[in-house]
C-alpha positions in Angstrom: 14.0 -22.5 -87.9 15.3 -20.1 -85.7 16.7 -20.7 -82.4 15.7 -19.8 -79.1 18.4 -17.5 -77.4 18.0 -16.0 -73.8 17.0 -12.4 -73.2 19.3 -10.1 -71.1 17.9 -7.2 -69.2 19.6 -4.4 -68.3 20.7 -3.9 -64.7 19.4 -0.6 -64.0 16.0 -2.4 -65.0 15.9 -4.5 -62.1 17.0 -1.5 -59.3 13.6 -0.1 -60.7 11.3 -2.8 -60.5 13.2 -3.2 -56.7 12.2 0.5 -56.4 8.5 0.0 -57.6 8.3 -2.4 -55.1 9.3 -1.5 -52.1 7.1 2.2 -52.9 3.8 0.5 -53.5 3.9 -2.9 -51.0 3.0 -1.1 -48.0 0.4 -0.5 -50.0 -0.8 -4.1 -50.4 -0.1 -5.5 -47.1 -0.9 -2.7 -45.1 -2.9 -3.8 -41.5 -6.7 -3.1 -42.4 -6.7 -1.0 -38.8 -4.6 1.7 -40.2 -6.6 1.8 -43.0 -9.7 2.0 -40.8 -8.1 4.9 -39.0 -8.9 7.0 -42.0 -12.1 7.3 -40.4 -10.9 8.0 -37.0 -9.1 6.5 -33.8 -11.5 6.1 -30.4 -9.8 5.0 -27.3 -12.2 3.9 -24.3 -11.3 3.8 -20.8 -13.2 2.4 -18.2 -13.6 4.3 -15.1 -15.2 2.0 -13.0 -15.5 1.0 -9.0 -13.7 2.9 -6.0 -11.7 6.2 -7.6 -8.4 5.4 -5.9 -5.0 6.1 -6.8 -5.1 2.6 -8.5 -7.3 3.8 -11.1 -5.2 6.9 -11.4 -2.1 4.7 -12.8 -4.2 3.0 -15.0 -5.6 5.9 -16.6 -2.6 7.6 -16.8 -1.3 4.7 -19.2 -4.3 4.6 -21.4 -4.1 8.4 -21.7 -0.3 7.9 -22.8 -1.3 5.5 -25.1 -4.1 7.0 -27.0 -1.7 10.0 -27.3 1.3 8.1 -28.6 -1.4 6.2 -31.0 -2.6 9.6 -32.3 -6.3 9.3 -30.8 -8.8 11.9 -32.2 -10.9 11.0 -28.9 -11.0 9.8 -26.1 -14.2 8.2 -24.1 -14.4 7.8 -20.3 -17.6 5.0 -19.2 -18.3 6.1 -15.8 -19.8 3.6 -13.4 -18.5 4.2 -10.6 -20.2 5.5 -7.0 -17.1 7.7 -5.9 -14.4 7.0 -3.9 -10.3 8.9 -2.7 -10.6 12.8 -3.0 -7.2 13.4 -3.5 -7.6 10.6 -6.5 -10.4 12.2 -8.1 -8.2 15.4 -8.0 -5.6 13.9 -10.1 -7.8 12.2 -12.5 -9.6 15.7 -13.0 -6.3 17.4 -13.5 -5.1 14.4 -16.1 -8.4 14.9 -18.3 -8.3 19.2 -18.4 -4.4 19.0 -19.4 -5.1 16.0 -21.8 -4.4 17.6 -25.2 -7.4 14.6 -26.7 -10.7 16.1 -26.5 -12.6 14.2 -23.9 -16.3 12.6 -23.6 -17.3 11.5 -20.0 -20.2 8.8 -20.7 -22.1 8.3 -17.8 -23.7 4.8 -18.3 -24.5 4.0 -14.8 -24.0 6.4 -12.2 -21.4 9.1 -11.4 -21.7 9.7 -7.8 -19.4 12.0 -5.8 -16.1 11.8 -7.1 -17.3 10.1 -10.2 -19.5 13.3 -11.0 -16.0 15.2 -10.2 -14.4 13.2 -13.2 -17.2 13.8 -15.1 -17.2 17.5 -15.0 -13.8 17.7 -16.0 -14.5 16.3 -19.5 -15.0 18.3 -22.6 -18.5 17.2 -22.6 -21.0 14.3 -21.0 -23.2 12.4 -22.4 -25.5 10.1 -20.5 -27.7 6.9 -20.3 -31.1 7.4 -20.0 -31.4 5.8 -16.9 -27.9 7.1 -15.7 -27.6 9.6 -12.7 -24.5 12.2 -11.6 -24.5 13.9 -8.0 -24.5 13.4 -4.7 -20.8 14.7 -4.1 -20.8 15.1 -0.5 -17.2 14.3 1.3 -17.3 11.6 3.8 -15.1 9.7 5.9 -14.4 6.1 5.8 -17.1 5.2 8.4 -19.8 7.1 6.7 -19.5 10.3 8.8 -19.9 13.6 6.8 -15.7 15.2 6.6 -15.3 18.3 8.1 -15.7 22.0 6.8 -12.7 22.6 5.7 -12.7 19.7 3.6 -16.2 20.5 2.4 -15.2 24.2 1.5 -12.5 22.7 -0.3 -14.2 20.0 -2.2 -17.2 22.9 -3.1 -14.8 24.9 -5.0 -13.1 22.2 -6.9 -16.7 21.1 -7.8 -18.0 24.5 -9.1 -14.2 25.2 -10.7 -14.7 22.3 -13.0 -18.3 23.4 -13.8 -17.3 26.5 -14.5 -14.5 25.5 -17.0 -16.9 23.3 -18.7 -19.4 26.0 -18.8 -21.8 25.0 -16.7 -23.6 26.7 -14.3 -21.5 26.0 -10.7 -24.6 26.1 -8.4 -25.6 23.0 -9.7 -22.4 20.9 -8.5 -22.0 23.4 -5.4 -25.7 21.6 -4.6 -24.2 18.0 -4.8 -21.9 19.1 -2.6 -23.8 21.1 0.3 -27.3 20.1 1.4 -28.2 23.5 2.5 -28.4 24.3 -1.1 -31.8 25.0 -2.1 -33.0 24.4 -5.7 -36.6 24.6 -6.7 -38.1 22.2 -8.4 -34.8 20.0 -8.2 -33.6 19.7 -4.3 -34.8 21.0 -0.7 -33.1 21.8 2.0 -31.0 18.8 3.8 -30.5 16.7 0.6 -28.0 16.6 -2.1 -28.3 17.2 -5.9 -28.5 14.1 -8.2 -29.4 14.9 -11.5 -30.9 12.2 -14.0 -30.2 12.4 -17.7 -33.0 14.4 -18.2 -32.3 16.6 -15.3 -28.8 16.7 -16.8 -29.9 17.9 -20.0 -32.2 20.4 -18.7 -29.5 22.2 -17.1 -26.7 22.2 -19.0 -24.7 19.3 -16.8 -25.3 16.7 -20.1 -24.7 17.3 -24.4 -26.7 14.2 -24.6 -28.2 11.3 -23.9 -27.4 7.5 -25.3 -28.1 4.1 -24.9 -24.9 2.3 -25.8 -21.4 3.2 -26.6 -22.2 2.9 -30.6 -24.4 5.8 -29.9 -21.8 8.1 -28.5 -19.5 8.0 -31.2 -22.1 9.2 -33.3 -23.1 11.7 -31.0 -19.0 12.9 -31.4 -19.3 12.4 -35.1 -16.9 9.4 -35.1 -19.1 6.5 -35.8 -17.0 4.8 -38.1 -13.9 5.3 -35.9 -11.5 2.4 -35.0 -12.5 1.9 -31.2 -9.6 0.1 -29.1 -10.9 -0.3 -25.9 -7.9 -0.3 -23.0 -8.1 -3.1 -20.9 -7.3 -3.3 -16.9 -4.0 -5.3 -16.7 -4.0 -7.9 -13.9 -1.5 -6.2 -12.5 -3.2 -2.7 -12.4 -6.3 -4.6 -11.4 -4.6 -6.5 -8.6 -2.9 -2.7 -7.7 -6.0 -1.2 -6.8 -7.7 -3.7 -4.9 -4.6 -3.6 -2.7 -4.3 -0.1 -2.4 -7.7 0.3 -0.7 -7.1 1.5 2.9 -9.1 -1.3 4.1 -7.1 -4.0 2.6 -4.0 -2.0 3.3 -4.5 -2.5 6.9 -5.5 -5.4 6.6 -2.7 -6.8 4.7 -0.2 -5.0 7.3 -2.1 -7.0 10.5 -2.1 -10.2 8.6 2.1 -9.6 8.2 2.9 -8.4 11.7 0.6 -11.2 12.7 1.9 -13.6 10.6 5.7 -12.5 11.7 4.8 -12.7 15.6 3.2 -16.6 15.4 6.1 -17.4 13.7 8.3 -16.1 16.4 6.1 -18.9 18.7 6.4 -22.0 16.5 9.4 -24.2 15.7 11.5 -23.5 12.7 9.4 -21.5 9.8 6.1 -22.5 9.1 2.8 -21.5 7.4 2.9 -18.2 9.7 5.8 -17.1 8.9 5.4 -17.4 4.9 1.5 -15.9 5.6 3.2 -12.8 6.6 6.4 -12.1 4.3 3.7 -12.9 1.4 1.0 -10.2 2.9 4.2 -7.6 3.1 4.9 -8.7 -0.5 1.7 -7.9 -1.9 1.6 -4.5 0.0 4.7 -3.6 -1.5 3.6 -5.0 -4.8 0.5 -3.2 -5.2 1.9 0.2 -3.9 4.3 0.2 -6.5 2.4 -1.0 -9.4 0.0 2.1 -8.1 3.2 4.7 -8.1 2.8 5.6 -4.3 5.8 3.3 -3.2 9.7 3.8 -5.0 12.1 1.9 -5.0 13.6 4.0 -1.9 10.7 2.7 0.2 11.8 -1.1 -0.5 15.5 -0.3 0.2 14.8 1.0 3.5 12.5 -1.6 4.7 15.4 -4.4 3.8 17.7 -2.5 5.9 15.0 -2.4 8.4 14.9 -5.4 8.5 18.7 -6.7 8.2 18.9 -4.0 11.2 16.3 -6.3 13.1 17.8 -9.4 12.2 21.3 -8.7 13.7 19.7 -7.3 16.8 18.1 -10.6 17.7 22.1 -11.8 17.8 23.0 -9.4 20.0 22.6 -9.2 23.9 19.5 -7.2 25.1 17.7 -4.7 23.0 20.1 -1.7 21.7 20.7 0.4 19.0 20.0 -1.9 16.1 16.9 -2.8 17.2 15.3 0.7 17.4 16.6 2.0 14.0 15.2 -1.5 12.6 12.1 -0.8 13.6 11.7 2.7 12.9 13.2 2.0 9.3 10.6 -1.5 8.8 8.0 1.9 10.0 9.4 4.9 7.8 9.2 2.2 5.0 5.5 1.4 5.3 4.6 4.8 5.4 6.8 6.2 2.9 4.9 3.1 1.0 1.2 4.2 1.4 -1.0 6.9 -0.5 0.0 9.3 2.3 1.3 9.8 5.4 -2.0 9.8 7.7 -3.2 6.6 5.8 0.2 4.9 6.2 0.3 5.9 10.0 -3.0 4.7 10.3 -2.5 1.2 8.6 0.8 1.1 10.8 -1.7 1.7 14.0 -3.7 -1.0 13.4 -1.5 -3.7 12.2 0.6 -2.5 15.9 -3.0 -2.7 18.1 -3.4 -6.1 16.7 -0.1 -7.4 17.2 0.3 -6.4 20.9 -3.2 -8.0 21.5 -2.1 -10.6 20.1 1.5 -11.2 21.7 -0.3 -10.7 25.1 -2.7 -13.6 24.3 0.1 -16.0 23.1 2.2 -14.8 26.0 0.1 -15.7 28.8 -1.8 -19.0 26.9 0.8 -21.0 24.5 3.8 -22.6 25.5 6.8 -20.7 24.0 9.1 -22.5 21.6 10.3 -21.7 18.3 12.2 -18.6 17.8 10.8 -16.5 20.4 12.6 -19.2 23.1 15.8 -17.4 22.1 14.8 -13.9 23.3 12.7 -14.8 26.5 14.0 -16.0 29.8 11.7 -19.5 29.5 13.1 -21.4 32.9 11.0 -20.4 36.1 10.3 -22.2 39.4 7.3 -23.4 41.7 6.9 -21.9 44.9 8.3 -25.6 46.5 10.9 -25.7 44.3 11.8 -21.6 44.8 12.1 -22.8 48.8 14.0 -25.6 48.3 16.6 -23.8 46.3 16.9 -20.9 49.2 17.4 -23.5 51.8 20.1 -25.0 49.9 22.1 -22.0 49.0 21.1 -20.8 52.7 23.1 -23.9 54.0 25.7 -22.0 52.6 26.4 -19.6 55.1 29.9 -19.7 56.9 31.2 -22.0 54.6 34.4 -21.5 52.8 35.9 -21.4 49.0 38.2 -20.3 46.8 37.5 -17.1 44.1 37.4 -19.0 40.7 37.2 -15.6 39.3 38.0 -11.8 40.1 35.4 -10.7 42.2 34.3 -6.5 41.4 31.9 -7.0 43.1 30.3 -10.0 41.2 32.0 -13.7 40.2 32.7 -17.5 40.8 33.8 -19.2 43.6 34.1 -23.4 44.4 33.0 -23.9 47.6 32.3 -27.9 48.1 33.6 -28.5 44.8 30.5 -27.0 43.1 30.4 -23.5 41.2 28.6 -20.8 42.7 27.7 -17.2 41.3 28.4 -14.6 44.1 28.4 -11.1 44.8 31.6 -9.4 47.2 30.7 -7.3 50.1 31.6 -4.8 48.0 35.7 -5.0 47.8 37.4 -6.0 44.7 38.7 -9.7 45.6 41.1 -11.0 43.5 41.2 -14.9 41.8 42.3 -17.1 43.8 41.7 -15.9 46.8 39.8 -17.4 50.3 36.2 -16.0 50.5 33.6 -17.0 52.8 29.9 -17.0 52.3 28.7 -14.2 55.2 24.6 -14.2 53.8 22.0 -15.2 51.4 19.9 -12.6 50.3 16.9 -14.3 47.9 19.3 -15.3 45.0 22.6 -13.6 45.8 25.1 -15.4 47.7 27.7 -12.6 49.5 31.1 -13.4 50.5 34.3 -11.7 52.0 37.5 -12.2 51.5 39.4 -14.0 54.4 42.6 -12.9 56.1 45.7 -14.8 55.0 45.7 -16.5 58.9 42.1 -17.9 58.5 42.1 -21.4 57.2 39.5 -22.9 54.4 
């Protein structure tokens, strides 16, 4: 019978199994994504809404990510009906210098600066019911911006035709409404192609229904697809950086701020309006337009204010508080003519506003610190002038140094009086001489003339 006995391996045996090992497990366990990226890597960004400088940020991450991911393309779905020049700008200069080849698909509509954004992609492909124009620059209430704006926006239009190959009298027409096309737009109207339209001329590649249908139109229909998502924080960003809410944000605060100044202690006012300056300064940095240097100054700004409202009158620290609480805010904002703007309005409101509460609430709170509150009816204003008018020839003694102003006992009650304009010092015999409305006027007596 023969014995079992154990078997000894060598031990360079085991250092190459280890070896055989670690070369072929990332093998085995490797994510099915990469594998799938054999095929291709898609990244989609939405480009949706207002174009603000909100949207800007968030694109600007997605494009960093599909770059650091190794994207092979990247797709833009446009539905959006225009929005911030200067936003558009940057968005069209992000997409030319992106080193990703880029598909605009227009599933909706691509109006004015949408169309803008479209043009600067590599190529666009577009819903059959999906329409790209109408490019016109406008103000906020509607009113067509002036021509030097318009000149400027026309060549920024027909440059990114032209760099797309496109035929720039096309987008020069969704820009001017004398432009006349035949067959496509008269005179007073703007250009808005349809997909068709779009085709026709050289402003489409293609047309599809869905997003499935782009990616084979780029020859990447088996692609890994990671659509980039709008954080909540980008999200919250952009609907705070409109100009309307802006404003509206900076009223609420100053509004907020001055209430609190009429109630006692701090109240739902007062936390209304640090929260609205929050959120401004929140959303303006999660956009980029605010550093941290525009925070800094607005807590000195503030600090500046805080210690004036412990000091007698209104100096010094009060001014630079408030220009520093302003530089902030605009510094803050998209630009300077937006942030004076928001600073306007939010200022308008707040005077209105004091003025009201002024002349129809009873003061209190913190506001009965910096305001003269006592006052007198007109029977009680008469009474008070009789009684200091009974005053007159009466002596006292100077309970202070009199140059010209002071206190003097006359009666055994304190009085504030003014000299006849000689120093007199404490101490000394005065005697009242006239009452003039509040001021009481005294000399000083000779040595010989009693009390």
């Amino acid at each position: 019978m023969v014995k079992g006995r154990n078997i000894r391996y060598p031990a360079g045996a085991w250092v190459t199994l280890f070896m055989i090992l670690c070369t072929f497990a990332p093998l085995v366990f490797v994510p099915m994504q990469v594998l799938a990226q054999d095929d291709g890597l898609v990244y989609v960004v939405e480009v949706s809404d207002v174009v603000e400088k909100g949207l800007l940020a968030y694109m600007e991450r997605a494009f960093r990510e599909a770059e650091e991911a190794g994207a092979d393309h990247i797709i833009l779905q446009l539905h959006t009906p225009g929005g911030e020049v200067d936003a558009a700008e940057e968005i069209g200069n992000l997409i030319q210098f992106s080193s990703i080849p880029v598909t605009a698909f227009i599933n909706t509509n691509a109006t004015s600066a949408g169309a803008f954004i479209a043009l600067n992609a590599d190529q666009i492909v577009m819903a059959p019911t999906g329409t790209m124009g109408s490019a016109q620059v406008v103000h906020l209430e509607g009113q067509a911006a002036d021509e030097k704006a318009q000149s400027h926006w026309k060549s920024r239009m027909a440059g990114a035709a032209t760099a797309g190959g496109r035929d720039p009298i096309y987008a020069i027409a969704m820009v001017d409404p004398s432009v006349e096309i035949e067959g496509l737009v008269t005179d007073e109207q703007l250009l808005n192609f349809t997909a068709d339209q779009a085709l026709e001329h050289g402003y489409a590649e293609g047309i599809a229904n869905n997003l499935q249908e782009v990616l084979q139109f780029i020859e990447l229909e088996n692609a890994t697809v990671v659509e980039v998502e709008i954080t909540w924080a980008e999200r919250l960003a952009r609907f705070i950086t409109h100009p309307i809410v802006a404003s509206i944000l900076l009223s609420v605060a100053s509004l907020g701020l001055i209430l609190e100044l009429y109630s006692p202690g701090f109240g739902v006012p007062g936390i209304l309006g640090i929260s609205a300056l929050l959120l401004f300064f929140f959303g303006h940095l999660v956009a980029g337009f605010a550093g941290m240097e525009a925070v800094l100054l607005f807590i000195a700004g503030l600090i500046l204010i805080i210690i004036e409202l412990f000091m007698p009158g209104f100096g010094i620290f009060g001014i630079l508080g408030i220009v520093a609480v302003g530089a902030s805010l605009t510094l803050a904002s998209e630009n300077v003519i937006i942030g004076l703007q928001n600073i306007g309005i939010a200022l308008l409101l707040t005077i209105i506003v004091a003025a009201v509460l002024s002349r129809y609430l009873h003061i209190k709170g913190v506001w009965s610190r910096l305001v003269l509150q006592e006052g007198l009816s007109t029977e009680e204003g008469r009474a008070v002038f009789e009684q200091k008018s009974a005053l007159v020839g009466k002596t006292g003694i100077a309970l202070t140094k009199l140059r010209p102003s002071g206190a003097v006992r006359i009666d055994g009650q304190r009085y504030d009086v003014v000299s006849d304009g000689t120093v007199i010092e404490q101490g000394a015999k005065v005697e009242v001489i006239k009452v003039e409305g509040p001021r009481i006027v005294v000399r000083e007596l000779d040595n010989e003339d009693g009390v």
